[in-house]
VOVOSE-363970 format. One record per residue: z, y, x of N, C-alpha, C in turn; residue in one letter. Coordinates in steps of 0.001 Angstrom, whole numbers, padded with zeros to 6 digits, always signed. Atoms other than C-alpha are relative to their C-alpha. Example, Ala and Ser with C-alpha at 12.3 -4.5 7.8 and 13.67 -1.06 7.14 Angstrom:
! VOVOSE-363970
+000000-001190+000890+007800-004500+012300+000000+001200+000900A;-000060-001190-000820+007140-001060+013670+000730+001090-000770S;
END
This chain:
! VOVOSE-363970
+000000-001175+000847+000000+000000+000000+000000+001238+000892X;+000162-000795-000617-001180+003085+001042+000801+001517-000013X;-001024-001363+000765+001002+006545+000596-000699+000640-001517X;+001160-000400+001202-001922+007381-002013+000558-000681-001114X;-000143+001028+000759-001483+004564-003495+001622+000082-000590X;-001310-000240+000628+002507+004783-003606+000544+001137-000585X;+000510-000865+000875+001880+008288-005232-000337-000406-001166X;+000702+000074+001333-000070+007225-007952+001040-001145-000933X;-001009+000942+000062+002585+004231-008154+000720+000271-001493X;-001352-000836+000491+005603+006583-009105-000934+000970-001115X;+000239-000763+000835+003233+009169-010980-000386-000743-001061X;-000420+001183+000945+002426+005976-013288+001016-000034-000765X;-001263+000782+000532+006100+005241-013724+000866+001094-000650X;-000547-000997+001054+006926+008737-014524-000794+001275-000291X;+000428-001401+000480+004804+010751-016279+000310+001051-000283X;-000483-001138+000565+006941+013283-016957-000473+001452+000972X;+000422-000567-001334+006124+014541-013174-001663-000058+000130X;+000967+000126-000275+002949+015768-012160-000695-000723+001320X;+000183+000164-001561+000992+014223-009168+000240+000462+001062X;-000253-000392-001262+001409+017009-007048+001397+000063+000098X;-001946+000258+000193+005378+016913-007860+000405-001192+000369X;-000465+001010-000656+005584+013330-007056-000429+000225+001397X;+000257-000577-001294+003415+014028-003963+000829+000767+000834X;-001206-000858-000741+005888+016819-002730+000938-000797+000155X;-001625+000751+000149+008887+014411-003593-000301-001053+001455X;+000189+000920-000836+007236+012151-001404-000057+000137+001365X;-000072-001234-001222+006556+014428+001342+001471+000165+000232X;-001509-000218-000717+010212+015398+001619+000690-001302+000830X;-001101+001376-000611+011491+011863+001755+000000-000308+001387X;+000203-000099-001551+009457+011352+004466+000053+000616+001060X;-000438-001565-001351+010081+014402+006402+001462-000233+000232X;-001387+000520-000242+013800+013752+005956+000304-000998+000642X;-000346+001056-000864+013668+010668+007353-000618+000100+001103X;+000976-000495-001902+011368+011810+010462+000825+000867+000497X;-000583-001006-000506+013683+014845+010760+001479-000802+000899X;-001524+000927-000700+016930+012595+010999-000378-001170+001070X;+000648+001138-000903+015407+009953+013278-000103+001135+001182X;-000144-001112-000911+014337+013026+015526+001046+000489+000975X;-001398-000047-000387+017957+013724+015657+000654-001169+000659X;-000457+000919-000371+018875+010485+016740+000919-000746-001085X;-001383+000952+001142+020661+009540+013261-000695-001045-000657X;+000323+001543+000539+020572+006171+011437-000291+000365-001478X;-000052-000143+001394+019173+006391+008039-000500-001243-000959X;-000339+001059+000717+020065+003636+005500-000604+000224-001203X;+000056-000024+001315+018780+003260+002333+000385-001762-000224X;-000763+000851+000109+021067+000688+001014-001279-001224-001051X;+000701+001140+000907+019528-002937-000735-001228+000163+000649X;+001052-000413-000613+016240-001383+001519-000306-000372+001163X;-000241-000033-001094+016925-001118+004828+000087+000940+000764X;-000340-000696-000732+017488+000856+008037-001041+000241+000681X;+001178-000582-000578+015362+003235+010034+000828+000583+001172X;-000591-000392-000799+016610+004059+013414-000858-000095+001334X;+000604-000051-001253+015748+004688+017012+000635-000510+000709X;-000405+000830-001129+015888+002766+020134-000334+000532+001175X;+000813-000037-001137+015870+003610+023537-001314-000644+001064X;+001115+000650-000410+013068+002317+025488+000301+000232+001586X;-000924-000170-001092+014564+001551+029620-001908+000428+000352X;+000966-000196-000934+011860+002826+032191-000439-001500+000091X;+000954+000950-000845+009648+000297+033906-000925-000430+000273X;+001425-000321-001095+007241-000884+036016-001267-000974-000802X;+001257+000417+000878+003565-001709+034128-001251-000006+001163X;+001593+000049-000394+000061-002269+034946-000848+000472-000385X;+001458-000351+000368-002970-000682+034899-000720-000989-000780X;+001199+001162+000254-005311-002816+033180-001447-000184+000441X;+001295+000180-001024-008389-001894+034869+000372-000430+001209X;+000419+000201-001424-007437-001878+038133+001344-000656+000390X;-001418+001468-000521-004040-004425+038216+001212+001153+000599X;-000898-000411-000619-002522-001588+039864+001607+000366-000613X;-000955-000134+000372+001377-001173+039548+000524+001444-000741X;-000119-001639+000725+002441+002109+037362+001320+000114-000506X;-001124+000126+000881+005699+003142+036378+000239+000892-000997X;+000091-000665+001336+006334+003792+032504+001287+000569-000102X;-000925-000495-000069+008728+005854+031633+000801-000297-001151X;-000613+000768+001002+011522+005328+029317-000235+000869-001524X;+000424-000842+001226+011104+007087+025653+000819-001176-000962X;-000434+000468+001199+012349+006556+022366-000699-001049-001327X;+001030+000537+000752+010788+004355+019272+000839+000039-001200X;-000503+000711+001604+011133+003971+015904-000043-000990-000253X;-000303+001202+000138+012825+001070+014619+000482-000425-001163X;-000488+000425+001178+012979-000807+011118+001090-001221-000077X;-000486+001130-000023+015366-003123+010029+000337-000307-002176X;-000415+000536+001361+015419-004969+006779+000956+000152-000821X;-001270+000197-000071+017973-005137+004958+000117-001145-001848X;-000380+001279+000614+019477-008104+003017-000310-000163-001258X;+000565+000055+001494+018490-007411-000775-001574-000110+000186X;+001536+000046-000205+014985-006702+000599-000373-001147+000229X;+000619+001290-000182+014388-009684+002388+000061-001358-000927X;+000101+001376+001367+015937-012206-000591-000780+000152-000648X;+000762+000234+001151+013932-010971-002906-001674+000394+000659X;+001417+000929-000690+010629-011280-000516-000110-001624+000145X;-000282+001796-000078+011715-014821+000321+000237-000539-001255X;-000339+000722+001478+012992-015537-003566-000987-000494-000191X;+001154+000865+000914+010454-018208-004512-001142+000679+000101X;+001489-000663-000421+007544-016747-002212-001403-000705-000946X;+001360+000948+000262+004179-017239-003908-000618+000144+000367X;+000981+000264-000537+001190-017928-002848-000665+001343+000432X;+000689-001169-000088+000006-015066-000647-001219+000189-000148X;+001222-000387-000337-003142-013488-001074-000739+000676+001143X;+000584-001121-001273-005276-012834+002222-001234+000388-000101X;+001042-000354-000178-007637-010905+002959-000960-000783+000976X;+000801+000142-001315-010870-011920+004991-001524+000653-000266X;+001304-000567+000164-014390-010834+005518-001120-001321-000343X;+000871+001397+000453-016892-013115+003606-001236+000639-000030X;+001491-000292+000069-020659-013029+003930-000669+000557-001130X;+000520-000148+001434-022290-011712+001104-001428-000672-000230X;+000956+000632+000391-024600-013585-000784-001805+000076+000676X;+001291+000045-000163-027934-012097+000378-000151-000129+001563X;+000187+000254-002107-026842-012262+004522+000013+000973+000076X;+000275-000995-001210-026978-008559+004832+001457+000484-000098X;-001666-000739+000016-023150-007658+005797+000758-000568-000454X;-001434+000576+000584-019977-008655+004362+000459+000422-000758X;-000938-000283+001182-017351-008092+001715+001411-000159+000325X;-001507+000255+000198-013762-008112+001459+000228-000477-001089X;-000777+000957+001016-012507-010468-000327+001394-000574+000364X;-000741+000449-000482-009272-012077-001134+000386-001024-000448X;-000020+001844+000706-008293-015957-001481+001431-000108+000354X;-001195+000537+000155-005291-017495-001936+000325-001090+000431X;-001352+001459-000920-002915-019512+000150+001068+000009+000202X;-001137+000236-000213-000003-021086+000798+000463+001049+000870X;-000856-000685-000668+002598-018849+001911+000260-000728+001275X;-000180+000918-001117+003096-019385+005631+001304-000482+000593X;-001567+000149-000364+006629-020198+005619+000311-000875+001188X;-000369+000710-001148+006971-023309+008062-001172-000243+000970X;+001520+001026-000343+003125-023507+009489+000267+001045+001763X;+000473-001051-001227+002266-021754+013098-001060+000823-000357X;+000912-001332-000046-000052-019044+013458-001263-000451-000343X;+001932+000716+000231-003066-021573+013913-000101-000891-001545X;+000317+001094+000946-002287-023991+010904-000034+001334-000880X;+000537-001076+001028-001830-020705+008994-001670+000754-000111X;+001343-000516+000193-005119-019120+010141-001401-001337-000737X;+000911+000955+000456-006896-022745+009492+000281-000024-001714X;+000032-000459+001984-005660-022123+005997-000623+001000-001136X;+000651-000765+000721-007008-019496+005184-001536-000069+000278X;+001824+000268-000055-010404-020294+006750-000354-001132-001393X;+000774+000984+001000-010445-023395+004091-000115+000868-000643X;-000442-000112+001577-009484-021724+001558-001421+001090-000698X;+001567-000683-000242-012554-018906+002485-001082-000877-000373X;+001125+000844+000489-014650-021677+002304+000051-001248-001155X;-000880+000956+001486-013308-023575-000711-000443+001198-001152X;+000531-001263+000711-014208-020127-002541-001383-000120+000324X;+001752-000037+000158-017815-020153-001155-000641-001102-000711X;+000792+001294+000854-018698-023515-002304+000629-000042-001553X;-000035+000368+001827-017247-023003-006032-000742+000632-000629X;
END
């Protein structure tokens, strides 16, 4: 979901507000929480989760062109953390995600986005998950 998208969301859910009034609302939140992060403070939204910063230590990196040794310096990052109502009720009786992939389009010139449905990847690795969704791509072309 895109911020657009979570705009139109909320202006949906309450018409009473105009778009550009949810828009602004939305704007603040996020400025508030960029402003306090800035500051170095922890900001919670409870059943949600936490938004906070981490230091980042110096050290020594690589070029990638030329292998040579470089040293990075240390800096700050933004850092999410879940928090416990959020993640149960992602995990509550996951269903079947929908992924995206790029499928051929019928006449060969270019592609499409499309999206097929598969098993949630709860216990698989990375590869049995990606081989899942390739069937499942092609389990859709042949129906």
């Amino acid at each position: 979901m895109t911020k657009s998208q979570l705009i139109e969301a909320i202006a949906r859910k309450a018409p009473h507000l105009s778009k550009k009034d949810v828009e602004a609302v939305v704007n603040l939140v996020f400025d508030s929480i960029r402003r306090a992060m800035r500051r170095g403070e922890r900001v919670e939204i409870r059943g949600f989760g936490s938004f906070t910063v981490r230091e980042r230590s110096a050290r020594v990196g690589r070029n990638p062109k030329t292998g040579e040794r470089v040293m990075v310096p240390s800096r700050r990052a933004p850092f999410f953390t879940v928090g416990k109502d959020l993640r149960e009720r992602v995990n509550r009786g996951a269903p079947a995600r929908m992924e995206g992939a790029a499928v051929a389009s019928p006449d060969g010139y270019g592609a499409t986005w499309e999206t097929v449905e598969t098993p949630a990847p709860a216990e698989r690795s990375h590869r049995e998950h990606r081989e899942a969704v390739y069937a499942a791509i092609h389990a859709k072309e042949k129906a």
